[in-house]
C-alpha positions in Angstrom: 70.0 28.7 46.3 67.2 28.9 43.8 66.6 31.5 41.2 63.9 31.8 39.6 64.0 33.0 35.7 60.9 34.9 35.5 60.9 36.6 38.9 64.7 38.0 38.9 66.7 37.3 35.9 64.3 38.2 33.2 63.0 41.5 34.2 66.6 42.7 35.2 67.6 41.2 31.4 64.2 43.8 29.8 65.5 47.1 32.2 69.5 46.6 30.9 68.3 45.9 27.3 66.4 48.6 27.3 68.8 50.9 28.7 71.3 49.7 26.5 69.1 50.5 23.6 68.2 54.1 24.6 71.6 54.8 24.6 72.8 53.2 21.2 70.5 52.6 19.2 67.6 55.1 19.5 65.6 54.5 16.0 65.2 51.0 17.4 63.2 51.9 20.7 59.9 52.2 19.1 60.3 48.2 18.2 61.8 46.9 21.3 58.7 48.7 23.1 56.5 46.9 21.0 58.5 43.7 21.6 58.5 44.4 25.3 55.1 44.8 25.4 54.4 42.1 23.6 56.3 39.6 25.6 54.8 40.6 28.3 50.9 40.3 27.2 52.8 36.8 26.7 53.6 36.5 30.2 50.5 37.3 31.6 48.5 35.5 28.9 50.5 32.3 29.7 50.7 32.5 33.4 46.7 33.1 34.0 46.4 30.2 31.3 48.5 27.8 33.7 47.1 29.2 36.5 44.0 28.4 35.5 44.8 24.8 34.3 46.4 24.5 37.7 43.3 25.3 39.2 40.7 22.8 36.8 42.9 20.2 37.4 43.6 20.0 41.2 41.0 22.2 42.4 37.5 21.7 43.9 33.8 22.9 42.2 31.4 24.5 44.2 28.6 27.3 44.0 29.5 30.8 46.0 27.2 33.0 46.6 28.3 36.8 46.1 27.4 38.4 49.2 28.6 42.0 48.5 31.0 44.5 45.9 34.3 46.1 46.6 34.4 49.3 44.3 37.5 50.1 43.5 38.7 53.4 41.4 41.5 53.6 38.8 43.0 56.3 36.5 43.9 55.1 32.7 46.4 56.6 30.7 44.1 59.5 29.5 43.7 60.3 33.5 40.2 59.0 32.7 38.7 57.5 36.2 37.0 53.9 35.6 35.0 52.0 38.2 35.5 48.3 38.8 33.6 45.9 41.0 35.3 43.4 42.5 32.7 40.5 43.8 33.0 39.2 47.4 31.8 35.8 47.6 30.8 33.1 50.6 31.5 29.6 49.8 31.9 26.4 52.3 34.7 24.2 51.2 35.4 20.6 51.5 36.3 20.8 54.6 32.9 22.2 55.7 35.1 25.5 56.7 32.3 28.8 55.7 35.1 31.1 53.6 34.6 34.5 52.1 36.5 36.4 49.4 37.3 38.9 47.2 37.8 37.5 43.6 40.2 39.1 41.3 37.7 39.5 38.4 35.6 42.2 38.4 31.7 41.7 37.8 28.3 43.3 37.3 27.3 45.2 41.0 23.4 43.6 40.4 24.5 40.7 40.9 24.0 40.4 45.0 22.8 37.1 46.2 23.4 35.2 43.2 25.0 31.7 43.0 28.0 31.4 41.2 29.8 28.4 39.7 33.6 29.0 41.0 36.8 26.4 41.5 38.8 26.5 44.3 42.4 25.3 45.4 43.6 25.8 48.9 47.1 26.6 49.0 48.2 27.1 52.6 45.5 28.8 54.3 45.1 30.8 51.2 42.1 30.0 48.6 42.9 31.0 44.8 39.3 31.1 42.6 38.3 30.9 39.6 35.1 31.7 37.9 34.5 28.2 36.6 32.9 29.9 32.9 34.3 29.8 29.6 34.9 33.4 29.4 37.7 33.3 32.7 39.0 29.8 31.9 39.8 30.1 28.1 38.7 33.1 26.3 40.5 35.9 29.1 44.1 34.4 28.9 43.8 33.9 24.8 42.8 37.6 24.4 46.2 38.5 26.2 48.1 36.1 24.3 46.7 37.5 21.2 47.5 40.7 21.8 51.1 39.7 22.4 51.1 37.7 19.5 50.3 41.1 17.8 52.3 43.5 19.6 55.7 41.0 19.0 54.2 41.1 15.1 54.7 44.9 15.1 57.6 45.2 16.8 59.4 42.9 14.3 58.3 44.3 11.3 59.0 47.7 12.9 62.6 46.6 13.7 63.1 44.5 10.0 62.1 48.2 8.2 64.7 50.1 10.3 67.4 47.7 9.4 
């Protein structure tokens, strides 16, 4: 039997801290939000960077052409709605096989019938795709891992003042 740290031991570690917490030591919960939020800008910072290493190291180059957007709707915290277009691209892979796909990152809706630099890795009969750009391959994972790096910041100088 294999466990995996991330997936099942480490959240259920966060939800009994933090329950522990609430009940004993409430002046501290400000900081251990911080320092949970923080770790986890971490996690996502770090796992889109390996992802994305993954991807430029093993993966294939090609140009896709976005053929159409998904719009898709969300609420933020204010209950503010914010639009997001997620391109769907065509691409032919190595294998000569004609693929389309929504990518995860979401993109200017002018943009129909443009070629696109993207990577690709075929993992089963899955594709995962990257927007081979600067932008997606370095500067989107740092800005996470920043922002963890500053949310952790707070949270410890929150938690060394209450002590």
């Amino acid at each position: 039997m294999n466990i995996d740290l991330k997936k099942h031991i480490l959240p259920f570690g966060i939800i009994v801290l933090l329950f522990w917490l609430s009940k004993s030591y409430e002046e501290y919960i400000g900081a251990v939000v911080f320092l949970v939020v923080g770790s986890g800008f971490l996690f996502a910072g770090y796992s889109v960077r390996n992802s994305n290493r993954r991807i430029q190291e093993n993966g294939i180059k090609t140009k896709a052409k976005i053929i159409d957007f998904v719009e898709e709707r969300t609420k933020d915290s204010d209950g503010y709605s914010q639009i997001h277009h997620f391109p769907i691209v065509r691409f032919t892979d190595r294998n000569g096989i004609e693929t389309t796909q929504k990518l995860d990152s979401s993109e200017n809706p002018k943009r129909i019938n443009e070629l696109i630099d993207i990577m690709y890795l075929k993992k089963d009969n899955e594709y995962e795709i990257m927007i081979n750009s600067d932008f997606w391959k370095k500067y989107f994972p740092l800005i996470f891992i920043i922002g963890g790096f500053l949310f952790l910041g707070v949270g410890i100088i929150w938690f060394i003042n209450k002590i």
